[in-house]
C-alpha positions in Angstrom: 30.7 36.7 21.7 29.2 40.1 19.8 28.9 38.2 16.6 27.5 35.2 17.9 24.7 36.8 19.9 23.4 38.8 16.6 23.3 35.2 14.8 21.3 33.9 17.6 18.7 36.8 17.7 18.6 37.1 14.2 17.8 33.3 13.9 15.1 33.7 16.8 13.4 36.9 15.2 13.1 34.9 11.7 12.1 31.6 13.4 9.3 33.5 15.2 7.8 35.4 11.6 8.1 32.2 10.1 6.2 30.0 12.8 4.1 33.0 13.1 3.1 33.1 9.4 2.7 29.5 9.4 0.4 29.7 12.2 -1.9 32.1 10.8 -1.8 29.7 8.0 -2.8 26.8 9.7 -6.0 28.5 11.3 -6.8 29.7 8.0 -7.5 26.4 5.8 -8.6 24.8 9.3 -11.9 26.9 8.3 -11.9 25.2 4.8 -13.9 22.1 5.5 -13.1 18.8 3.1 -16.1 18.4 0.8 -15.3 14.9 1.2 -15.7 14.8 4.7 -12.9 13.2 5.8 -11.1 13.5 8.9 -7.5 13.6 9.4 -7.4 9.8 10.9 -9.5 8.9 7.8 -7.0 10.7 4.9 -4.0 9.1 7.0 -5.6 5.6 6.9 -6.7 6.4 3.2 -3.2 7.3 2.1 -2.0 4.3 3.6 -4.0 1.8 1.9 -3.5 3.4 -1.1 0.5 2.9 -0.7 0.1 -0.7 0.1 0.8 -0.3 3.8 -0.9 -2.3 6.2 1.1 -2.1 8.9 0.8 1.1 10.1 -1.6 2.4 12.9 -2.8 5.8 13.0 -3.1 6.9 16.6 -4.1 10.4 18.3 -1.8 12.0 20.5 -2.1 15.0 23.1 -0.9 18.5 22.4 -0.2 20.9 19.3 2.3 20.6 16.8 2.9 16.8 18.2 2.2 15.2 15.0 4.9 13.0 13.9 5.6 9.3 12.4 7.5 6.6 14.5 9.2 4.3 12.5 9.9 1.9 15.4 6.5 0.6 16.3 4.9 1.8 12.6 2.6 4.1 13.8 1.5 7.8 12.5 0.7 10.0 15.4 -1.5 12.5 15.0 -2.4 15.5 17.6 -5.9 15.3 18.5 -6.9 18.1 16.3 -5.5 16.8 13.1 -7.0 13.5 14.0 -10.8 14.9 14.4 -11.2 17.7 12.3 -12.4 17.8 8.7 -10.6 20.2 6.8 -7.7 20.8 4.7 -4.9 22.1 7.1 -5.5 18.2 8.8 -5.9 16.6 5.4 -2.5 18.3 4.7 -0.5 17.1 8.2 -2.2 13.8 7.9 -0.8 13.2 4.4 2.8 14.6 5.2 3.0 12.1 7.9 2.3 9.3 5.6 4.3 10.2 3.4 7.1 9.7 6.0 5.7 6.2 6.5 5.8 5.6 2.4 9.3 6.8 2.9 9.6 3.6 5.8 8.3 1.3 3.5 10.0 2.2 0.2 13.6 2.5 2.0 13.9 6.0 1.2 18.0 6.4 1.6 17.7 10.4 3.0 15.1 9.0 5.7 17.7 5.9 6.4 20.4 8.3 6.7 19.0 10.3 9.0 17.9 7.7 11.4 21.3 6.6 11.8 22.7 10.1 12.7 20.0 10.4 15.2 21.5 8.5 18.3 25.3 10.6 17.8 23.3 13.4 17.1 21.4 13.5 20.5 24.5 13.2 22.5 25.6 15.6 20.5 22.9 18.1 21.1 23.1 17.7 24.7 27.0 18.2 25.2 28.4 20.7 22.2 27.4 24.1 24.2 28.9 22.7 27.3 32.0 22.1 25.1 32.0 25.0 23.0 31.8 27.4 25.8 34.1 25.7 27.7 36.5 25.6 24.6 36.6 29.1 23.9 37.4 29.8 27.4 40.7 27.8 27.6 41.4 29.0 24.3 41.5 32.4 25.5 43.6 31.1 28.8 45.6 28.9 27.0 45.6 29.2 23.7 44.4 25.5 23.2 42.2 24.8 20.3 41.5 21.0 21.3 38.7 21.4 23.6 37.1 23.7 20.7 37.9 21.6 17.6 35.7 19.0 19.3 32.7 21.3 20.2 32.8 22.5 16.3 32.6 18.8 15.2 29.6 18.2 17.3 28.3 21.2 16.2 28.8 20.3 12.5 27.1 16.9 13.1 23.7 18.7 14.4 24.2 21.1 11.5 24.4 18.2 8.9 21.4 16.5 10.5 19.7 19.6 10.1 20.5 20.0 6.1 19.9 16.0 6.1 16.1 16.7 7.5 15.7 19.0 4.6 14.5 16.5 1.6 12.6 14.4 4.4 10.6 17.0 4.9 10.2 18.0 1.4 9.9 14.5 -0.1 7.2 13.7 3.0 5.7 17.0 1.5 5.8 15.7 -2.1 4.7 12.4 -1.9 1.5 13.8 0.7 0.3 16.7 -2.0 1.1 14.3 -5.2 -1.4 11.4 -3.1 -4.0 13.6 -2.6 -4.3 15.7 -5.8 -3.6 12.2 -7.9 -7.0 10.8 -5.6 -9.1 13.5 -6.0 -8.7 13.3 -2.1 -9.0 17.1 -1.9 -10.4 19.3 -4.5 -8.6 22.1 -6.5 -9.8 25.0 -4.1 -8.3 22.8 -0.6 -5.1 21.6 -2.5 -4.2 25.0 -2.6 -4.7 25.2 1.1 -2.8 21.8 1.4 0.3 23.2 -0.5 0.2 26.9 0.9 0.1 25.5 4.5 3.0 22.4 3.7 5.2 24.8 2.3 5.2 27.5 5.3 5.9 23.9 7.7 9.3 22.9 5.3 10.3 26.8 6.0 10.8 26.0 9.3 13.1 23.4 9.2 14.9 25.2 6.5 15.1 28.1 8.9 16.4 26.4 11.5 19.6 24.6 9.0 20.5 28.0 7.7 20.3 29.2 11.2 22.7 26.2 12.4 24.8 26.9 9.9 25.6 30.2 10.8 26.3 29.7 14.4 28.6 26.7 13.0 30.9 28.9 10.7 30.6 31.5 13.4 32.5 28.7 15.9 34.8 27.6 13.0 35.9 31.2 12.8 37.0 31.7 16.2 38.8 28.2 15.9 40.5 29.5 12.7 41.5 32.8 14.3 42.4 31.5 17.7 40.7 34.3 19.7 37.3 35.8 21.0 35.5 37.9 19.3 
């Protein structure tokens, strides 16, 4: 398990610079306060309206990093941070949630796609190490790829999810930075804020595909080769 070891801390150590830089983003254009005044409840509601959506409800929520868009009871959560402050890192996680709910309302197919992979997906989640390990174990007693093959296909499923998040994100992303520079929501010095700090966010999640990806071909191998490493 040699190979599989150096993917994970590999993964971790590149995860960790990325969430790191994005971090030391974030605290830097949360010192650049909105001209307009705006908070982050107030651009989310803004881009709403301006979308046509009237259905959605902006909402605070506790904790960092909790921000997120829940497309079963239509409302845009927003940590209570983003949801108070003023300045362009909020402006720019407020928008990139609303775009998710544009996405909602528009039918995005990327957005619909992944929705339906989530339920598989968390079973998935939850069982493929459980399965993986214990494949690779009675492959090595046995020789029996069965218990294996399966793991790799719920790995593959998580993996696809992961790559399927990808133009979510980016499109969320898009559709926020387009809003606000077409509104004159932010001005030219905080857009750049807004993009610098959206951009370091979709590096996470593309991070975390390739990583997935690696530590699925590394399973495929062994089920190719029929051994351990």
């Amino acid at each position: 398990m040699t190979g599989y070891y150096i993917i994970i801390g590999l993964s971790m150590l590149i995860s960790w610079w990325v969430s790191s830089r994005l971090k030391s983003k974030f605290e830097h254009y949360s010192k650049i306060r909105l001209r307009n005044g705006l908070s982050g409840k107030e651009v989310a509601e803004k881009m709403l309206y301006d979308n046509g959506i009237h259905d959605v409800q902006v909402i605070s929520v506790p904790g960092q990093l909790t921000d997120h868009y829940n497309p079963e009871n239509k409302t845009v959560n927003l940590s209570e941070a983003v949801y108070m402050q003023r300045n362009a890192a909020a402006a720019a996680v407020a928008a990139h949630e609303c775009g998710h709910a544009v996405q909602h309302a528009v039918g995005y197919s990327m957005l619909q796609l992944r929705s339906k992979l989530v339920p598989v997906v968390s079973i998935s989640s939850n069982l493929m190490q459980f399965v993986l390990m214990g494949g690779i174990i009675l492959m090595a007693m046995s020789g029996n790829r069965i218990l294996l093959f399966v793991g790799v296909i719920m790995f593959a499923l998580t993996t696809l999810f992961a790559f399927i998040t990808l133009p979510v994100e980016y499109d969320a992303s898009n559709r926020a930075m387009k809003w606000l520079k077409d509104t004159g929501t932010v001005t030219s010095e905080e857009y750049v804020g807004v993009e610098d700090s959206l951009k370091w966010a979709a590096r996470t999640y593309l991070v975390a595909a390739l990583g997935s990806l690696a530590q699925l071909l590394y399973f495929a191998s062994l089920l190719m080769s029929g051994r351990r490493d």
